[in-house]
C-alpha positions as CSV (number, residue, x, y, z in Angstrom):
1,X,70.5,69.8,290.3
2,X,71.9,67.7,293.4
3,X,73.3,70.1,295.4
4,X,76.9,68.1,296.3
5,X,77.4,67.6,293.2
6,X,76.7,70.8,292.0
7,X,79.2,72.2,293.9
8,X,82.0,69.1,293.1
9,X,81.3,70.4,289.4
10,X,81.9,74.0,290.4
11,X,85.1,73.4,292.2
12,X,86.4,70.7,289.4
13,X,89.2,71.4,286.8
14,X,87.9,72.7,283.2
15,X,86.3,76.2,281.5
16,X,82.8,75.6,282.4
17,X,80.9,78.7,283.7
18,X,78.3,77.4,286.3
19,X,75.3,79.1,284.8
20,X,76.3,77.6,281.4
21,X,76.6,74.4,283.4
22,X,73.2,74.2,284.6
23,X,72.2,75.4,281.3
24,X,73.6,72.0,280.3
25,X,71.8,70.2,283.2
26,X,68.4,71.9,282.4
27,X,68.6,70.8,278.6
28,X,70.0,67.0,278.7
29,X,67.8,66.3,282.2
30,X,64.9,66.6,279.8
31,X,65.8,64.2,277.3
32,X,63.5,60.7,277.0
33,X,63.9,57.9,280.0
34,X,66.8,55.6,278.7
35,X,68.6,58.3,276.3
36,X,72.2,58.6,275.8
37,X,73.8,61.9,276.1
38,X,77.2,61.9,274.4
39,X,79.8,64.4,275.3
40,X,82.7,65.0,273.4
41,X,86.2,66.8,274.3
42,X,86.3,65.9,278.1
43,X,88.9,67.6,279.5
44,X,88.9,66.7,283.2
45,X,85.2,66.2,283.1
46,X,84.3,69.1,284.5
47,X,81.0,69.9,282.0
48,X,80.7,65.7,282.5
49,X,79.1,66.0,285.7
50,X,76.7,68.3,284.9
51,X,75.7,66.0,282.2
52,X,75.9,62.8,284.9
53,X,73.3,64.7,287.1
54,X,70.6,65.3,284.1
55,X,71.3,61.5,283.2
56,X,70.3,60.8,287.2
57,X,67.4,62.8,286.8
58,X,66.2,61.8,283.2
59,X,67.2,58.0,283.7
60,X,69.9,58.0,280.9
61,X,73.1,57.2,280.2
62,X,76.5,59.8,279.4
63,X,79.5,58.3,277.2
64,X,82.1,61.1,276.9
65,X,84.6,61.0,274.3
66,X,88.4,62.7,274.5
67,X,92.1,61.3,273.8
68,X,93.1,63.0,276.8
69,X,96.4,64.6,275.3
70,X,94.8,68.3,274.9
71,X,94.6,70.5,272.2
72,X,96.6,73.4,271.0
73,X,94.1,76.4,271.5
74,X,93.4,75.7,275.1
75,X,95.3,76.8,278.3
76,X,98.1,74.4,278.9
77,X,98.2,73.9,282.7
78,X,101.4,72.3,283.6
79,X,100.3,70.6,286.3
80,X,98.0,68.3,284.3
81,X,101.5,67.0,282.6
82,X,102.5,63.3,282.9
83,X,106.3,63.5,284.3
84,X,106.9,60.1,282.8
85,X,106.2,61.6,279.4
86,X,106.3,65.1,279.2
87,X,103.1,64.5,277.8
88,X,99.4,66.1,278.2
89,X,97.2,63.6,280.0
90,X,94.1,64.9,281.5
91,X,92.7,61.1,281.9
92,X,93.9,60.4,285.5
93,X,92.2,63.9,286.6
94,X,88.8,62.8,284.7
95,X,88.8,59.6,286.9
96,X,89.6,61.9,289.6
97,X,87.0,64.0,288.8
98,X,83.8,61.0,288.2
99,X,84.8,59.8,291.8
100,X,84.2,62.3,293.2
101,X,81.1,63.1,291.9
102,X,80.4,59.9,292.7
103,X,78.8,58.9,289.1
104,X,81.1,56.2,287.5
105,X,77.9,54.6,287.0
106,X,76.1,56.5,284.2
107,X,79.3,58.1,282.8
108,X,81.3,55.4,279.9
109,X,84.6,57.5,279.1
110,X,86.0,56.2,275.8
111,X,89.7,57.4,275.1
112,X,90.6,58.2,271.6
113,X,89.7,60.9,268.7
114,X,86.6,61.5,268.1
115,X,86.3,61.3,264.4
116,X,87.7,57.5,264.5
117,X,85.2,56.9,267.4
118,X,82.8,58.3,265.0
119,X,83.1,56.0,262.2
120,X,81.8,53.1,264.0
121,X,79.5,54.6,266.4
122,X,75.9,53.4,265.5
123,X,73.7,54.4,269.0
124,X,71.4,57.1,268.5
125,X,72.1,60.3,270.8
126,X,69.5,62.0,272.3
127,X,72.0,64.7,273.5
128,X,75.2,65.8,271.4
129,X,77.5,68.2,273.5
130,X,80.1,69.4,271.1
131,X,83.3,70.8,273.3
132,X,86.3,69.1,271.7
133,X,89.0,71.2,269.9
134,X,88.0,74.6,268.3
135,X,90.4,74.5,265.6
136,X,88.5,74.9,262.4
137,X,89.8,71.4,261.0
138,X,88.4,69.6,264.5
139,X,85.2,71.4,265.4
140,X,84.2,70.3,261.6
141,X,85.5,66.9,262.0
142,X,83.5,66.9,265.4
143,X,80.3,68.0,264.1
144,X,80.6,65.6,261.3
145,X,81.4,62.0,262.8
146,X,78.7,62.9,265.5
147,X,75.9,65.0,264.8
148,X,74.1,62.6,262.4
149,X,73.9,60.5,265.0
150,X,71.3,62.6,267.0
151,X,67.9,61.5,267.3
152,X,65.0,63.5,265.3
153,X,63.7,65.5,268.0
154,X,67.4,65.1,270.1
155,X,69.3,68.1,270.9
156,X,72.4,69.4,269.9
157,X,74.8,71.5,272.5
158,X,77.5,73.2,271.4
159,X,80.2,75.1,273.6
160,X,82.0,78.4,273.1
161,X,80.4,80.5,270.5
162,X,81.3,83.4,269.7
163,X,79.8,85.4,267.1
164,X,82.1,88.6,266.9
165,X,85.4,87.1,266.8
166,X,86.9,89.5,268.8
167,X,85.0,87.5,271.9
168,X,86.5,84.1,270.8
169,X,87.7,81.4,268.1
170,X,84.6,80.6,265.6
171,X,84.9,77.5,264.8
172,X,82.3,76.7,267.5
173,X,80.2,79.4,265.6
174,X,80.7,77.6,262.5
175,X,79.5,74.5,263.4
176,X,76.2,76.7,265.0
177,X,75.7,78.1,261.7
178,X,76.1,74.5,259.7
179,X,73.9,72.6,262.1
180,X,70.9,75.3,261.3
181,X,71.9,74.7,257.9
182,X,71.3,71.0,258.6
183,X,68.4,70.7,260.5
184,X,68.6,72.1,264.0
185,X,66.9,75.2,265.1
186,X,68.4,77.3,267.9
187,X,66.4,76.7,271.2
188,X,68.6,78.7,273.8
189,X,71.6,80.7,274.5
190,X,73.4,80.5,277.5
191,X,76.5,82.9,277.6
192,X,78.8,80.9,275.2
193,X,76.6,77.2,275.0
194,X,73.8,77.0,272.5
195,X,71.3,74.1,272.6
196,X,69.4,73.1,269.2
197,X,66.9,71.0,268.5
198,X,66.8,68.5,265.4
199,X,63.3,69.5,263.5
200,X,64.0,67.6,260.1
């Protein structure tokens, strides 16, 4: 991974862990020349630009997906609040965030929920990261408004699983255990990030 922005990823907002990170990087820079890898639940795009330098290096394209107001079982920072509004809004920082790592030009960041984004998405994905809200309700709705849409052969990354749920939420781990119900076989553990593979 580019060095510089390696390390404007390390230093940028968001619960990324850098060797999950490049974990990330390794898997989507070795998807097909003129792929899309879709992220979704951006946060301040922190797990983005590890996902913008595999797109460099593969020659394909990231569209990340958020509404940018947060969600209720992650760390509210205050300082990511819109005074205006009183309001979450973590969109200004991801802006922030894709200049700096200078790659506005593979990253597309749609705003809104992912499940209506879902329902009229038609591009195959030849990389699904799945980081959005871990409620039960959402991680579900995540997985199924996107994950059909991978490609047979694509891959499917999904952040924050935790088997024992004294280690974390499982809805994450949920979603693991449908999508090897569904096609995908595990190909590698990372910490919390696991990275399938569609077989069917």
């Amino acid at each position: 991974m580019d060095v510089a922005l390696r390390q404007v990823a390390e230093g940028a907002t968001g619960f990324m862990p850098p060797q999950e990170g490049l974990a990330l990087y390794t898997a989507a820079a070795a998807i097909p020349a003129g792929g899309l890898i879709c992220e979704v639940g951006t946060y301040c795009g922190k797990s983005t630009l590890y996902l913008a330098a595999a797109a460099r290096a593969a020659g394909a394209t990231v569209v990340t997906v958020d509404h940018h107001r947060g969600s209720e079982e992650k760390y509210h920072d205050t300082t990511l609040v819109d005074p205006r509004t009183g309001r979450l809004d973590t969109l200004p920082f991801l802006r922030r965030t894709l200049e700096q790592g200078q790659v506005e030009d593979v990253v597309t960041a749609i705003v809104g929920r992912s499940e209506q984004v879902g329902r009229w998405w038609t591009t195959p994905i030849a990389l699904l990261f799945l980081d959005g809200g871990h409620t039960e309700e959402q991680a579900q709705a995540d997985y199924e408004a996107w994950g059909r849409h991978v490609t047979s052969g694509g891959l499917l990354a999904i952040h924050d699983v935790f088997p024992d749920p004294a280690d974390g939420g499982q809805a994450p781990h949920h979603v693991l255990l449908r999508a090897l119900d569904e096609g995908f076989r595990e190909q590698s553990r990372t910490g919390s990030l696991r990275v399938l593979r569609r077989v069917d």
